[in-house]
C-alpha positions in Angstrom: 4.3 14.9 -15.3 3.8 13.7 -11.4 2.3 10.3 -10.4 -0.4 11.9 -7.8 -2.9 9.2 -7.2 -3.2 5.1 -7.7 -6.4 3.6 -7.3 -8.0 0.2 -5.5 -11.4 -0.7 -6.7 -13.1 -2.9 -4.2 -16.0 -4.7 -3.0 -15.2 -4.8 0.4 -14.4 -0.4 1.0 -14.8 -0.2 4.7 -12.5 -3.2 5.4 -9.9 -1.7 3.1 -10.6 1.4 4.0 -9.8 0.9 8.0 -6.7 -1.8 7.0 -4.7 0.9 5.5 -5.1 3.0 8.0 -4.1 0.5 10.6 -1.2 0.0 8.7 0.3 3.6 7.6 -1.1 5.9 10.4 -2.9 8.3 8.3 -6.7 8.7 8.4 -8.5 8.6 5.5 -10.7 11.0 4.0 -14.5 9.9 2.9 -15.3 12.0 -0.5 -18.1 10.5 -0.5 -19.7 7.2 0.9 -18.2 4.8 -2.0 -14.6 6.5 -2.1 -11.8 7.4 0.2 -8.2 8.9 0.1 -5.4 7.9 1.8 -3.5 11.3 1.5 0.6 10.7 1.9 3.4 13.4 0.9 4.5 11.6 -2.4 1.3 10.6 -3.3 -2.6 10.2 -2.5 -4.1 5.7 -2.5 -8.0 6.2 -3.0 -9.9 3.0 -2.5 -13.2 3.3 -4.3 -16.1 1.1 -4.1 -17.1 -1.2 -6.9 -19.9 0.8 -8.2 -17.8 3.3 -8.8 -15.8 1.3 -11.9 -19.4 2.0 -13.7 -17.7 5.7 -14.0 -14.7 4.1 -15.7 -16.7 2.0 -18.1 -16.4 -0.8 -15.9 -12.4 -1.3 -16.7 -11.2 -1.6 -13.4 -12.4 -5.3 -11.6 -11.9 -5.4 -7.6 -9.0 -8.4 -5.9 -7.6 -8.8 -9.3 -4.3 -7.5 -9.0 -1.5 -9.6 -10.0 0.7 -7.6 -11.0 1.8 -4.1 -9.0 3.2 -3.9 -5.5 2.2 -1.1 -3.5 5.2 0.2 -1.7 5.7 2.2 1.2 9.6 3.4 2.4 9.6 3.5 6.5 12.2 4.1 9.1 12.7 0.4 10.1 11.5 -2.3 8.3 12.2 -4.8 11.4 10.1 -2.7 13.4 6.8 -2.6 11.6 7.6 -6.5 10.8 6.5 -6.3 14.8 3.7 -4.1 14.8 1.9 -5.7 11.7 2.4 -9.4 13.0 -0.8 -9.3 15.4 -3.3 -7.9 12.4 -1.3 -8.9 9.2 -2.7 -12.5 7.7 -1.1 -13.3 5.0 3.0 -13.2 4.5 4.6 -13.3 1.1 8.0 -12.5 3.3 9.4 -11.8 6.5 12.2 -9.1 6.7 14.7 -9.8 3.7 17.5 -7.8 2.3 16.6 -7.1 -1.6 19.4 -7.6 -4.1 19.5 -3.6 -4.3 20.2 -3.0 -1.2 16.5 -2.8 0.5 15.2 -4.7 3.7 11.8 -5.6 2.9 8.5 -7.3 4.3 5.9 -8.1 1.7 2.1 -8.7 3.2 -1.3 -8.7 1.1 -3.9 -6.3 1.9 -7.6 -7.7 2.8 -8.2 -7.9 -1.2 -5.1 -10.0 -1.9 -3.2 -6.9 -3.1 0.5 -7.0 -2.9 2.2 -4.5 -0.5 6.6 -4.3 0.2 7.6 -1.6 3.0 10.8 -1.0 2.9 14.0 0.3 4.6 16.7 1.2 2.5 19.7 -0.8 4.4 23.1 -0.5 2.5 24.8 2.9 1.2 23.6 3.1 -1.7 20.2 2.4 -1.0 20.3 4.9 1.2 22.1 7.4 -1.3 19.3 6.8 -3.8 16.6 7.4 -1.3 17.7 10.9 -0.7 17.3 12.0 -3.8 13.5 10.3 -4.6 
């Protein structure tokens, strides 16, 4: 089994759609005019528009994540701290070393969705990142 995809249902696509971008580099692809993907090496974030739920009987209710974290692992967490501050509006925390062994920022997307990137900052979080 391979996690391939994770899903964000939304009412406001093109916002979404252009803020994670801004903030992982990659371009998105349009599959069609209410759904995107965000295409990364260890797995693809689609961001489909609200009327799309209808095709999953409606299960799936955009900005009402409480519950996951979408996390990103980058080359220095300090660094992107700097390069989100001028477009990033709301802060859940500024760079922080994690009890195992991350530095992390964690930011909410335009929807309120939680998102941690991370560096992996002692030896063993470094170890373990080598084999993921």
């Amino acid at each position: 089994m391979n996690l391939v995809s994770v899903r964000i249902i939304t009412d406001n696509l093109d916002s979404m759609i252009e803020f994670y971008e801004r903030i992982t580099g990659m371009s998105a692809e349009r599959l069609a005019p209410v759904f995107a993907e965000l295409r990364y090496p260890s797995c693809t974030l689609a961001i489909g528009h609200t009327s799309t739920a209808a095709l999953f009987n409606n299960a799936a209710r955009p900005a009402h994540n409480q519950t996951a974290i979408f996390e990103w692992i980058v080359d220095d967490v300090d660094a992107e701290y700097q390069r989100l501050r001028s477009f990033v509006n709301e802060w859940e925390q500024e760079p922080t070393l994690m009890p195992w062994g991350n530095k992390s920022i964690l930011f909410r997307d335009p929807d309120g969705n939680l998102i941690n990137f991370f560096t992996p900052a002692t030896d063993d979080a470094i170890e373990r990142s080598r084999t993921q």
